[in-house]
C-alpha positions in Angstrom: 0.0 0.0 0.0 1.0 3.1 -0.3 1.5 6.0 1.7 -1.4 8.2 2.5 -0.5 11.8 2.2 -2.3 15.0 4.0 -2.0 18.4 3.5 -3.2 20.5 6.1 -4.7 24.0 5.2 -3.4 27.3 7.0 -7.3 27.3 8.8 -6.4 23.9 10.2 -2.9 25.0 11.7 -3.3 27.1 14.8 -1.5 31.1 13.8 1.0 30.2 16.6 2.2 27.3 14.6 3.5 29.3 11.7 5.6 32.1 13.9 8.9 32.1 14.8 9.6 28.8 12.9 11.7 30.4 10.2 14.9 29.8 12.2 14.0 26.4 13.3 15.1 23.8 10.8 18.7 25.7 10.7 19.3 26.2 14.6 17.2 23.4 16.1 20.4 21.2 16.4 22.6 23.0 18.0 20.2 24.9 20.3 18.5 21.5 21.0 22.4 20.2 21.9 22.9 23.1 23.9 20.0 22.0 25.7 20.5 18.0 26.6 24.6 18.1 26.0 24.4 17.4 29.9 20.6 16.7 30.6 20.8 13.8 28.4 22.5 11.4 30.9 19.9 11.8 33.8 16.8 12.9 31.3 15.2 9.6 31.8 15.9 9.3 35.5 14.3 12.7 35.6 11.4 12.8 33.5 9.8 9.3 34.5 8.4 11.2 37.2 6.0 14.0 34.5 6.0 12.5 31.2 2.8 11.2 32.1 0.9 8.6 29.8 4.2 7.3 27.5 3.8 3.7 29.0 0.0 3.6 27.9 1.1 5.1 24.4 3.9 2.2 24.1 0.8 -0.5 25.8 -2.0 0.4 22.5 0.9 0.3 19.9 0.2 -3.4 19.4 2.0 -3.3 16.2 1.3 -6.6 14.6 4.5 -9.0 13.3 6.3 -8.0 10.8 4.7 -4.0 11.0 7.0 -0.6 11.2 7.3 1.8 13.8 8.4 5.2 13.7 9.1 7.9 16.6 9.2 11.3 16.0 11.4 13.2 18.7 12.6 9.7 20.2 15.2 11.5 22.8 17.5 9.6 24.5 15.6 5.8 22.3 13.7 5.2 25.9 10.2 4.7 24.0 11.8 2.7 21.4 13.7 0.2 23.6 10.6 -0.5 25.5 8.5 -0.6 22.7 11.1 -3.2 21.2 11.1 -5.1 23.8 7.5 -5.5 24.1 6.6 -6.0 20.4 9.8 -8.0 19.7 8.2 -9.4 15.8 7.7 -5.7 14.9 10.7 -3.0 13.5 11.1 0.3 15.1 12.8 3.6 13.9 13.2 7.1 15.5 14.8 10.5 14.1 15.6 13.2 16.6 17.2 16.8 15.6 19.4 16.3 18.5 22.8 14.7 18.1 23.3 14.7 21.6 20.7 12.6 22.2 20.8 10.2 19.7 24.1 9.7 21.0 22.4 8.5 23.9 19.8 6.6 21.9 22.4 4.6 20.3 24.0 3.7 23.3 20.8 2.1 24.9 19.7 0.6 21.8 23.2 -1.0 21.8 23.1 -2.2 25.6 19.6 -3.6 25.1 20.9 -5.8 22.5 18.5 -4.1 20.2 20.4 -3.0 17.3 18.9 -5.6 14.9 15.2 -4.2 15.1 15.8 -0.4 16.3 17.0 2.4 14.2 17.7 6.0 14.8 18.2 8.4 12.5 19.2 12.4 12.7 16.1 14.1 11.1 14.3 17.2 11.5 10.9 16.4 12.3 9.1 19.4 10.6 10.5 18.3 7.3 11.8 14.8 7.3 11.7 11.7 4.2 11.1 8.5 5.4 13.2 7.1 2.4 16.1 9.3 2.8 16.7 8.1 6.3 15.0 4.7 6.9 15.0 3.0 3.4 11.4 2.9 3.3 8.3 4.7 2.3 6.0 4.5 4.8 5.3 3.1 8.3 2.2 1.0 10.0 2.7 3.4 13.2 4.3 7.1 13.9 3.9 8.2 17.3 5.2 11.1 19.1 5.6 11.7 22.7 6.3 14.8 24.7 7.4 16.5 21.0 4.9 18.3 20.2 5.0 20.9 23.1 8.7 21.6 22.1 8.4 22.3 18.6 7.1 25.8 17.2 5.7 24.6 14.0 4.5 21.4 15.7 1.7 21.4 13.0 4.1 20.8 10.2 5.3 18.1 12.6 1.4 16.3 12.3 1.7 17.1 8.5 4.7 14.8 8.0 3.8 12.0 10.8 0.7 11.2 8.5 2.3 11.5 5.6 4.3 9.0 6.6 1.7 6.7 7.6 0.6 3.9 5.5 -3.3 3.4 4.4 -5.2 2.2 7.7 -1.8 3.5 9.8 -2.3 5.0 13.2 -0.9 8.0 15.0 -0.1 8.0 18.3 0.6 11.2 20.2 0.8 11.8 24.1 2.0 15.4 25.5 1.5 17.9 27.8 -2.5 18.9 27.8 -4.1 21.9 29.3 -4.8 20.4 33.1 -8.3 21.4 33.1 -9.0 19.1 36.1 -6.4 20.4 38.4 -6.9 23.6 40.6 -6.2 26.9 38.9 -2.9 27.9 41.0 -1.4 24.5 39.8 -2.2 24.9 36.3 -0.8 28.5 36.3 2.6 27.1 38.1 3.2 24.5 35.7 2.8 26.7 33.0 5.2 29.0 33.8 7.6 26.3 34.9 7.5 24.6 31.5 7.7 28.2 29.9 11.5 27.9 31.5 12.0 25.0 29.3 10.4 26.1 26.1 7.9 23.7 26.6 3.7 24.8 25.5 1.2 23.0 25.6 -0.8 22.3 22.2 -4.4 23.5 23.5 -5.8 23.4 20.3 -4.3 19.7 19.2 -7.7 18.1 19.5 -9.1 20.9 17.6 -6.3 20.3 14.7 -6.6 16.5 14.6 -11.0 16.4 14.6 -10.7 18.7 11.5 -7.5 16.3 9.6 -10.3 13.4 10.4 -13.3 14.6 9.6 -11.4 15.6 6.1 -9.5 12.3 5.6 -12.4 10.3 6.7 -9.6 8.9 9.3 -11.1 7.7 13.1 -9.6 9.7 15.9 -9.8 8.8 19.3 -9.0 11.6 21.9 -7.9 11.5 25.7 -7.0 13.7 28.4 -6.1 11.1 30.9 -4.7 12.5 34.8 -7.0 15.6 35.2 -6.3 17.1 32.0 -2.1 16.9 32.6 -1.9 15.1 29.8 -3.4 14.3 26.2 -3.4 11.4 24.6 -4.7 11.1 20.9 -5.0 8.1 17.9 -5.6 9.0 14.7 -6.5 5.8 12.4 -6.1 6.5 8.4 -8.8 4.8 6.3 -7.3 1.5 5.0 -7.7 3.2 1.6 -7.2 6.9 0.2 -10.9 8.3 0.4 -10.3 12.1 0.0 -13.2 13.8 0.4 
């Protein structure tokens, strides 16, 4: 089959998506480096404790033998390696803009003893080819975790995940989501601590993803699991191309 392609419309990607992204593709690297040169040897000690929802992500991938999975912003390869381990008669690949922690990525696929059925790739994930990198032209799953709420044109981001997704392929994307069920003084304190990081939660992600499905005619499925702290979303593409 082949690869089911979407092209979101400016109405469908939130204004904030488009601004400040000019400089992205050219300095995302290096400023992402900057960023995890050092945090990248205790960022999964660290963040086991608020990336909230990435084990359920990794538990509904049920990727069946034989299928392909992509991450998008795979980090330091800790989704991947538990994901490979899990599904061990499925193929996983991840791209990351940041050297630094691919660098780690490649040293945990290695240790896992994982190096047959996990690649990683550097890629920029507002603009990357799945053939370029991977060999391939499409995979069965794409998922992205904790990615989306780092990246200014994160819409471009969804643009290229489904385009890289196969007919009847699924998307799977956790992050950060707008904490409607904790107290108001929590929610404002966690916003302006992830603010530090440059780190903004999507608000209108569900709003983006009902309007590529109602389009595509693809199934969505949409969570906001812990009080609101998080969001967790599946997007299913029709097993064939039925544009609308």
């Amino acid at each position: 089959m082949g690869a089911f392609v979407i092209t979101l419309s400016r109405s469908e990607i939130p204004a904030d998506t488009a601004s400040d992204t000019a400089s992205w593709p050219v300095d995302a690297t290096s400023r992402m480096n900057r960023m995890y040169r050092s945090q990248r040897h205790i960022y999964d000690i660290t963040r086991r404790y608020y990336l909230l929802g990435r084990d359920q992500l990794i538990a509904r991938l049920r990727p069946a033998a034989g299928e392909a999975v992509l991450e998008v912003g795979c980090g330091t390869g800790r989704n991947l390696i538990q994901a490979a381990k899990k599904y061990p008669n499925a193929s996983f690949f991840g791209l990351d803009v940041s050297t630094e922690m691919l660098t780690s990525a490649i040293e945990g696929i290695s240790r896992a003893g994982l190096t047959k059925t996990v690649r990683v790739a550097h890629g920029d994930a507002t603009a990357f080819k799945p053939q370029p990198l991977f060999g391939r032209a499409a995979f069965d799953h794409v998922m992205i975790s904790y990615s989306l709420s780092m990246i200014p044109n994160w819409g471009a981001v969804i643009e290229r995940a489904i385009g890289s997704l196969r007919d009847g392929g699924r998307l799977h994307i956790v992050d950060f989501g707008d904490q409607r069920g904790l107290p108001r003084l929590v929610r404002t304190l966690l916003r302006q601590w992830l603010a530090m990081f440059d780190v903004t939660p999507r608000d209108d992600l569900e709003k983006v993803l009902a309007q590529v499905a109602a389009r595509s005619g693809a199934e969505l499925t949409f969570e906001r699991p812990f009080r609101g702290y998080a969001q967790y979303a599946v997007l299913t593409l029709p097993a064939r191309q039925t544009m609308p």
